[in-house]
C-alpha positions in Angstrom: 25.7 8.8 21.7 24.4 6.0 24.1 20.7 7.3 23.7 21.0 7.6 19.7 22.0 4.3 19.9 19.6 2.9 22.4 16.7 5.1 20.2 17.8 3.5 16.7 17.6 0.4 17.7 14.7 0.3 19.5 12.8 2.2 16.6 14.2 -1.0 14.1 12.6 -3.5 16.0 9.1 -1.9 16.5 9.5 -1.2 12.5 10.0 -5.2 12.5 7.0 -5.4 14.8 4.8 -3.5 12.8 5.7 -4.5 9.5 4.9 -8.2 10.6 1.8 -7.1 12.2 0.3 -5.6 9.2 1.6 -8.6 7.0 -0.3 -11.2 8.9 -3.3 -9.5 9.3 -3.3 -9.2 5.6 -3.3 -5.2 5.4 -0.3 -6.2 2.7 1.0 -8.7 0.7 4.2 -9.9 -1.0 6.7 -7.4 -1.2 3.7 -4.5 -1.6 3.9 -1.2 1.4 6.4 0.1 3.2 6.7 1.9 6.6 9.5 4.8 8.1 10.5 6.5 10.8 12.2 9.6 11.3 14.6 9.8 14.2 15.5 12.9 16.6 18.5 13.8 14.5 16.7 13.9 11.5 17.9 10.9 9.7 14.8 8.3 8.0 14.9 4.2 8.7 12.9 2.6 6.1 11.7 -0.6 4.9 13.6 -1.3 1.6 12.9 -2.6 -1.9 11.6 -6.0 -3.1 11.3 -6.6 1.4 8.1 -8.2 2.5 6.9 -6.6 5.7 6.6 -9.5 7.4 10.1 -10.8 7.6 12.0 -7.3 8.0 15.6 -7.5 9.2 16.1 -4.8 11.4 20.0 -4.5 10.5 18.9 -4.1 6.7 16.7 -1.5 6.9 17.7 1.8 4.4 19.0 4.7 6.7 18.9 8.5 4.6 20.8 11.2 5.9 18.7 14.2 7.5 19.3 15.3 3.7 17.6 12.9 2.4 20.9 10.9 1.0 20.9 6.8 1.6 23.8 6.3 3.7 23.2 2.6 4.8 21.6 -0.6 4.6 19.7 -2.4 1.5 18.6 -0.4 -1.7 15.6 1.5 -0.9 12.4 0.9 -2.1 11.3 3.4 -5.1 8.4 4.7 -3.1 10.8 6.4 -0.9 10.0 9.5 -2.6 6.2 9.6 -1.4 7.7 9.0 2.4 10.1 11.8 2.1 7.3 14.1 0.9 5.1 13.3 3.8 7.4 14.3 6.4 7.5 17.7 4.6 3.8 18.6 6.5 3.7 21.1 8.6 2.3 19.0 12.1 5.3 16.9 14.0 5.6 14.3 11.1 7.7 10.8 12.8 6.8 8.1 10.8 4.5 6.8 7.7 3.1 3.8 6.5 2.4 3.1 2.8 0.3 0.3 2.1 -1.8 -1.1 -1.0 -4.6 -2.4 1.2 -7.6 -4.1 -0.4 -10.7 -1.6 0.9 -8.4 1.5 0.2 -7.5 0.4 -2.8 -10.9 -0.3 -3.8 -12.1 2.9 -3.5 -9.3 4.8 -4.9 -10.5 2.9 -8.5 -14.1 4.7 -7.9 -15.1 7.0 -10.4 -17.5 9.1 -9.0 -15.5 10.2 -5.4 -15.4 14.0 -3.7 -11.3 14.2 -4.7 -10.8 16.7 -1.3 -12.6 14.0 0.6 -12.8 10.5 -0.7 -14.2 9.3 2.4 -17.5 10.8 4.1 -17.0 11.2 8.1 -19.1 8.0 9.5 -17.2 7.2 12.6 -15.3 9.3 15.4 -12.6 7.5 15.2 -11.9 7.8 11.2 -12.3 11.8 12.0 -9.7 11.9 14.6 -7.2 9.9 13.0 -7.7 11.2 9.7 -10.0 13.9 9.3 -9.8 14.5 5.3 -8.9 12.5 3.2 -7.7 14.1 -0.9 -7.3 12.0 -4.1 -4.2 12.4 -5.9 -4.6 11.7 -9.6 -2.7 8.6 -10.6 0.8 8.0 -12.0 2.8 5.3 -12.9 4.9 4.6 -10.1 8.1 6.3 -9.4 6.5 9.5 -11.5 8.3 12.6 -10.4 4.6 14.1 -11.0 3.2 11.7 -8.5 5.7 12.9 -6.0 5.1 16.7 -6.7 1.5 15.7 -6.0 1.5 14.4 -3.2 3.7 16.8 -1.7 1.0 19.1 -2.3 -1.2 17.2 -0.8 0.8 16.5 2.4 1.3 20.1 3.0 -2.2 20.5 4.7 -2.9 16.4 5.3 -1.6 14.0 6.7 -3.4 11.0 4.8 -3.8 11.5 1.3 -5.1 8.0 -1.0 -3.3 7.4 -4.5 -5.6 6.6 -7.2 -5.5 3.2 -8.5 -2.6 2.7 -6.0 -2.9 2.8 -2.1 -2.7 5.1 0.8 0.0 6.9 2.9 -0.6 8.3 5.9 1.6 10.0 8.1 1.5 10.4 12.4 3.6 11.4 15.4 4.4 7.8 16.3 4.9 4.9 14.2 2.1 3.3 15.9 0.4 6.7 15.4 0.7 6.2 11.6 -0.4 2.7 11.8 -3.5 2.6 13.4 -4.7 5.8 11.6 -3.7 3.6 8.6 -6.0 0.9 9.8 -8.6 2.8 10.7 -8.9 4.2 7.4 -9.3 0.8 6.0 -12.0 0.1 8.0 -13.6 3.2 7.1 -13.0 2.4 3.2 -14.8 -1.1 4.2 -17.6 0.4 5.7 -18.3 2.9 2.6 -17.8 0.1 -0.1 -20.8 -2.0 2.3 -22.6 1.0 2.8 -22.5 1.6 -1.2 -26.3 1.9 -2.5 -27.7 2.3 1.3 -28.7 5.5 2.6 -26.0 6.9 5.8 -26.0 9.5 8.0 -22.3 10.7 8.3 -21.3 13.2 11.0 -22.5 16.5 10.2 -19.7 19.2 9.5 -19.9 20.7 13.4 -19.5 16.9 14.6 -17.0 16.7 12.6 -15.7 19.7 13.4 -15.8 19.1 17.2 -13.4 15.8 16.4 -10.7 17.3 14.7 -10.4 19.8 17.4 -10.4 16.7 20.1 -7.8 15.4 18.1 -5.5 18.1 17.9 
């Protein structure tokens, strides 16, 4: 019980941590993104509603059951669907950030976008941490269509990008989840500056060789 303990509370303060991290750094604003973690005995800690992630209170984060119930602290947010469906993929899923960050935002609103792939391999780093990246169509928010997409989505990827919306990625660490999170966003940056230059992304056995790396 001591260790549960000394685990849950040391998982709400990184959330704290991280959540003011990415505020400051302007990867979110207002009340916008959320983060989770899932803890060894199943149950989910996440941010909830109408919370800014820079001035998280780790004793009012929402707890769910391992079932999925809410069982303590403030009202969720209404994304909490989107987290719950990430952690349904079938790699070692412990946390997930959602975030409406400019750059990934920005290209989710492009029309003309490889919907397996939104983003072409031009770094390493964006191939380990994410590897592919699918569009999932938009709906309004709270849609139970937008959750049954991204659940399919999730099955096979860890990072999938909302149209018109944001992206949420999953990882084996909080800090896992965040700095794949980040590095997408720097990847989405590059493409929009890259936009009307000719590139030379990684070729599919470089990228290949990454993923593999990264496993």
């Amino acid at each position: 019980m001591i260790g549960s303990i000394s685990e849950e509370t040391k998982v709400r303060d990184e959330m704290v941590e991280v959540g003011r991290s990415l505020f400051d750094r302007g990867l979110t604003a207002g009340s916008t993104g959320n983060i989770s973690v899932r803890l060894s005995d199943g149950r989910i800690l996440m941010t909830p509603t109408n919370a800014s992630l820079g001035v998280l209170d780790p004793a009012r984060l929402s707890c769910f059951s391992a079932e999925g119930v809410h069982v303590g602290g403030d009202k969720p947010t209404k994304e909490a669907f989107l987290h719950k469906c990430m952690y349904c993929g079938k790699d070692n899923r412990r946390a997930v950030v959602h975030l409406h960050s400019t750059y990934s935002v920005a290209v989710s609103l492009l029309k003309q976008v490889n919907e397996r792939d939104v983003l072409p391999p031009l770094t390493a780093y964006y191939v380990m941490r994410i590897g592919f990246l699918p569009l999932v169509p938009y709906f309004p928010p709270g849609d139970e269509a937008l959750a049954a997409a991204v659940g399919a989505a999730a099955a096979n990827h860890h990072a999938v990008l909302m149209a018109n919306h944001g992206p949420v990625v999953a990882g084996k660490s909080l800090k896992a989840a965040q700095y794949a999170t980040e590095e997408l966003e720097e990847t989405a940056k590059l493409f929009l500056l890259l936009q009307n230059h000719e590139v030379r992304p990684l070729t599919a056995e470089e990228r290949a060789t990454l993923i593999d790396l990264s496993r």
